[in-house]
C-alpha positions as CSV (number, residue, x, y, z in Angstrom):
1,X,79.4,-24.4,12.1
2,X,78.6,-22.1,14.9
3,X,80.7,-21.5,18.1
4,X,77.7,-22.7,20.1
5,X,77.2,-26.2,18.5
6,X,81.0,-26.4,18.1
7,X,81.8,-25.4,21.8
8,X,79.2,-24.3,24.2
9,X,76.5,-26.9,23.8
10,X,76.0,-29.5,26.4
11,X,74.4,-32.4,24.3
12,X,75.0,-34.0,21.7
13,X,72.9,-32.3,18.6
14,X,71.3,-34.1,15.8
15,X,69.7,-32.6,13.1
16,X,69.3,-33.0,9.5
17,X,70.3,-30.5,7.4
18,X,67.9,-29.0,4.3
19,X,70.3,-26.7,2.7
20,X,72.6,-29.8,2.0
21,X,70.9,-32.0,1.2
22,X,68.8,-29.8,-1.5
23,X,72.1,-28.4,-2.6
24,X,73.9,-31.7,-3.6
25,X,70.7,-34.1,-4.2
26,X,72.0,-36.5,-1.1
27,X,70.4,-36.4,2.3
28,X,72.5,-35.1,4.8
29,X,72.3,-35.8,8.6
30,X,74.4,-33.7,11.0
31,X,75.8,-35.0,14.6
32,X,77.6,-32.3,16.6
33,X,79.3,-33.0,19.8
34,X,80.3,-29.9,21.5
35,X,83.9,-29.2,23.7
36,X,81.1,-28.7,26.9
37,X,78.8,-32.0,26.1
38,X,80.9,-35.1,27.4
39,X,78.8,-37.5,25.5
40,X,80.3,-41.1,25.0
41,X,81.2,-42.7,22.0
42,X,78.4,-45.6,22.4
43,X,75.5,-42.0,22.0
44,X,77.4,-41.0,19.1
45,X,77.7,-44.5,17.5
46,X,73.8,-44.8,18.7
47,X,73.2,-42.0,16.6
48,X,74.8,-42.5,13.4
49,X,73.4,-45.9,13.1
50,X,69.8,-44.4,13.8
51,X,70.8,-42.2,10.8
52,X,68.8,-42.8,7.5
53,X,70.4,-40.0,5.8
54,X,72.7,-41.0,2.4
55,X,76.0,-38.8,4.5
56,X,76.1,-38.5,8.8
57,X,78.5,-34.9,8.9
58,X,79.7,-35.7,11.9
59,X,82.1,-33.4,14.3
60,X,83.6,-34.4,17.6
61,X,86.3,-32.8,20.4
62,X,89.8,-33.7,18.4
63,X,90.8,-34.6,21.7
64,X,88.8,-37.9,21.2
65,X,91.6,-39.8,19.2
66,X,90.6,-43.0,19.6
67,X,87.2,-42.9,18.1
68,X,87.8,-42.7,14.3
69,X,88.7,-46.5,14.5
70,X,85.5,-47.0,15.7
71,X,83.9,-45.2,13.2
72,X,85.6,-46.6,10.4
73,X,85.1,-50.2,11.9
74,X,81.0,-49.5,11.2
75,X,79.7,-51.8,8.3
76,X,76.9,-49.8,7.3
77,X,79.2,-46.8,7.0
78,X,82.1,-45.7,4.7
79,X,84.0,-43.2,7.1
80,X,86.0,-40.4,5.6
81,X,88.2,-38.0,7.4
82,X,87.1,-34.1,6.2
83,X,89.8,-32.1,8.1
84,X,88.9,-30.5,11.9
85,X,87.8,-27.3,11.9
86,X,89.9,-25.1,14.4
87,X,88.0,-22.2,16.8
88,X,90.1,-19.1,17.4
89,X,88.9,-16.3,19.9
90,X,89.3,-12.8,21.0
91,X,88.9,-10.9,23.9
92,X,86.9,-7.4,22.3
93,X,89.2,-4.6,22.7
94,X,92.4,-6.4,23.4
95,X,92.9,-7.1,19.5
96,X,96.6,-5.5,17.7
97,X,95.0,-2.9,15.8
98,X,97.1,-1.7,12.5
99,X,97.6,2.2,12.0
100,X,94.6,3.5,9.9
101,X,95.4,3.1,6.0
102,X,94.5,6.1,4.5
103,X,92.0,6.6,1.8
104,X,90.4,3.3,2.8
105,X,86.9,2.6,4.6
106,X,86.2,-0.7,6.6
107,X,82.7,-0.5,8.6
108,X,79.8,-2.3,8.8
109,X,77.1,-2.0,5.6
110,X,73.8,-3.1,5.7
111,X,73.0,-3.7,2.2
112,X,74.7,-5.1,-0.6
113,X,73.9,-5.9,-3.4
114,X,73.4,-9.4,-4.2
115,X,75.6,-10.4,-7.6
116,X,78.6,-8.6,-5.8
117,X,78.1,-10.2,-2.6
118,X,78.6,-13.8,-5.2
119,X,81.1,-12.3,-7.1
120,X,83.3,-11.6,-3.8
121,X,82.8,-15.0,-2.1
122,X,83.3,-16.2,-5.1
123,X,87.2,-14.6,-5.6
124,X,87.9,-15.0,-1.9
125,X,86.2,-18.2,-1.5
126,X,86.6,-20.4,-4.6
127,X,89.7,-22.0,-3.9
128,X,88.4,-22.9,-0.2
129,X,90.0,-26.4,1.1
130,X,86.5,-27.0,3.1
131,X,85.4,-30.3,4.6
132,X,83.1,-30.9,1.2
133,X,86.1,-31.4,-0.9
134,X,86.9,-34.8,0.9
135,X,83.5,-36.2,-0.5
136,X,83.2,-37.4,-4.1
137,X,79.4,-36.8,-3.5
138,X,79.6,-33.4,-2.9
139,X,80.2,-31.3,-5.8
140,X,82.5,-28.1,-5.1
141,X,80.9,-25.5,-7.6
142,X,77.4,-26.2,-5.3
143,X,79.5,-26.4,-1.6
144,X,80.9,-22.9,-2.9
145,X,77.6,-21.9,-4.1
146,X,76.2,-22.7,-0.5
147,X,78.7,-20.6,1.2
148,X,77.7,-17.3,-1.4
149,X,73.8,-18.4,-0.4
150,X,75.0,-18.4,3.5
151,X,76.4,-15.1,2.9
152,X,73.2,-13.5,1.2
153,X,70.9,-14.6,4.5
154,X,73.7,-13.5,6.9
155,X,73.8,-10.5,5.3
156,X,70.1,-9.7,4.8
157,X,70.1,-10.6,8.7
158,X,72.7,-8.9,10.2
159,X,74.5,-6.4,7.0
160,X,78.5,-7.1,6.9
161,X,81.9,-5.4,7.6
162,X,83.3,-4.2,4.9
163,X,87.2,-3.2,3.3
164,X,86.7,-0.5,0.9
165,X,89.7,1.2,-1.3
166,X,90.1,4.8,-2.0
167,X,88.0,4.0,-5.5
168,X,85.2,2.7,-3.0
169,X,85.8,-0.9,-4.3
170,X,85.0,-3.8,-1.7
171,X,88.3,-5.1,-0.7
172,X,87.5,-7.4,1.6
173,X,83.8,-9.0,3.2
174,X,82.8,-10.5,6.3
175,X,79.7,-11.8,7.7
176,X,79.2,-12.1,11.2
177,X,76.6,-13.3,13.8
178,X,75.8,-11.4,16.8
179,X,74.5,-13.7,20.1
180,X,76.2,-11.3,22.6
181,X,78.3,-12.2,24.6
182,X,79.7,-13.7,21.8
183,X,80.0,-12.4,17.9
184,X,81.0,-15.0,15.1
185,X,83.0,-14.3,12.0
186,X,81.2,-16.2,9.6
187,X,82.8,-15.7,6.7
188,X,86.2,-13.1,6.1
189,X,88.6,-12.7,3.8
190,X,90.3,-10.2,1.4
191,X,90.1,-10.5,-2.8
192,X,93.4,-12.3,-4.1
193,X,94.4,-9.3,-5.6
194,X,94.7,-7.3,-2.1
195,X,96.3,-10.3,-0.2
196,X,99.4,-10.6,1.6
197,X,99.5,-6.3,1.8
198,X,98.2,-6.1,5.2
199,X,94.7,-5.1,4.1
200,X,93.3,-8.2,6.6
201,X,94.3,-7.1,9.6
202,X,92.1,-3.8,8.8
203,X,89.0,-6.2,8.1
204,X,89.6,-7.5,11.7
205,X,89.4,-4.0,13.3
206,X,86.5,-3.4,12.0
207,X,84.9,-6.3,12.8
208,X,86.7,-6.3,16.5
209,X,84.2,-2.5,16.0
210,X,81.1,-4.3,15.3
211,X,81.4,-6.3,17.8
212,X,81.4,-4.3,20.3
213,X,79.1,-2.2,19.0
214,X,76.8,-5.1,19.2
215,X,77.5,-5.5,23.0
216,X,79.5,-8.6,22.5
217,X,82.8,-9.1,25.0
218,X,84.2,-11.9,22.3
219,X,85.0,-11.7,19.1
220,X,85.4,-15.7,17.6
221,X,86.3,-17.6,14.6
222,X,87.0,-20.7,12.8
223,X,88.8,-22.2,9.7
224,X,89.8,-25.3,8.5
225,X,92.5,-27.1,10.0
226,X,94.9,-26.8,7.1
227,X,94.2,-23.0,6.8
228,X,97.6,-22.1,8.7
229,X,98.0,-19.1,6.6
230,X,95.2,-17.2,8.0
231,X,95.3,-18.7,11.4
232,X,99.0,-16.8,11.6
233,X,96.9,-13.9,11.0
234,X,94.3,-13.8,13.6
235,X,97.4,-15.0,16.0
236,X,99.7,-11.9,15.4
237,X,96.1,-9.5,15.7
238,X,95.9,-11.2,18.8
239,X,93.3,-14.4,19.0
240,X,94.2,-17.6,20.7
241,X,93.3,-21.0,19.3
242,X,90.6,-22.2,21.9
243,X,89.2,-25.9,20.5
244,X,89.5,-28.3,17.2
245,X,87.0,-30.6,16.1
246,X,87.9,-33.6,14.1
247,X,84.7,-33.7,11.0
248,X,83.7,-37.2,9.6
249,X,81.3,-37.7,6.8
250,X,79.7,-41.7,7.0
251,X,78.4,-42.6,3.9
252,X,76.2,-45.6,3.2
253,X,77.7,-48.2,1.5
């Protein structure tokens, strides 16, 4: 989910949401209250009961404790906790760069190839604690095919920053999303077999590059809440945690 929606926006949003529900043959409503929109728990209780959709994805401020009782108190709705989703950012050029590795590439690549760009979400991704996993209607080989078909548009969009080895393998991916001021990490991660040797904090130079090659003055990310391991990485290259939204999926019952 977007740093916009997540932490800019000043309403409430509603949408529904065609890549789910095509994906995993439920119909899927989204309701996104932003850190900036100050909307009250009687809108966003308004909304999910308005709601037709078989699943409301809903995301609020984390700050709002008290409103998962609420929620859960709903008798047309089964609520289910899915994590929070935690927003990191950087200031561009402020990040703790690591010494150049030599024989290795990272940069930005504008095409690549389509069964690769699968295969490497696919080591890097597959194991992914992400908010679908909560949800017995939500099948996790489709919620990790969804994030290899989010990477294929991204990348046909805006190309992606790359980790290459001295024998030109891809190392590591990202996807990103340029809306200057501001440039998202979408995706990022390393293959299993390159992990825990520093090769990550490389990724995030060259995507700390792109972005302000792009004109952006912050560089932003987010992960689950549970994801400590990577969140330890972004804090020693230098991002501080910013905002954490609590997800809830309501199911019809």
């Amino acid at each position: 989910m977007g740093w916009f929606e997540a932490v800019e926006a000043g309403e409430m949003l509603v949408a529904t949401s065609p890549y789910e529900t095509g994906r995993f043959g439920v119909s899927v409503d989204r309701v996104t209250v932003s850190a900036a929109a100050g909307t009250a728990l009687p809108e966003v209780l308004g909304a999910v009961k308005s709601s037709q959709a078989d699943v409301v994805v809903l995301r609020y401020p984390a700050r709002e404790v008290a409103w998962f009782a609420e929620l859960a108190a709903l008798p047309e709705r089964r609520a289910i906790l899915a994590d929070s989703l935690v927003y990191w950012r950087l200031a561009v050029g402020a990040g703790n760069r690591p010494e150049p590795l030599s024989g290795f590439r990272a940069g930005v690549e504008r095409e690549i190839d389509d069964v690769l760009v699968d295969d490497l979400v696919g080591d890097i991704f597959g194991d992914y604690g992400n908010h679908y996993c909560a949800n017995p209607l939500f099948d996790r080989a489709a919620a990790l095919a969804g994030y290899q078909e989010w990477a294929r548009r991204s990348i046909a969009t805006a190309g992606a920053v790359t980790l290459r080895g001295p024998d030109h393998r891809v190392l590591g991916l990202a996807t990103v999303d340029h809306q200057p001021p501001v440039t998202e990490i979408e995706l990022a991660g390393v293959v299993p077999s390159e992990q825990g040797r520093g090769r990550y904090g490389h990724l995030l130079a060259a995507l700390e590059d792109a972005a302000a090659t792009a004109g952006s003055t912050r560089l932003v990310i987010s992960t689950q809440g549970h994801n400590t391991g990577v969140q330890r990485a972004w804090a020693r290259y230098g991002f501080e945690p910013v905002h954490t939204l609590l997800t809830v999926h309501l199911m019809t019952v």
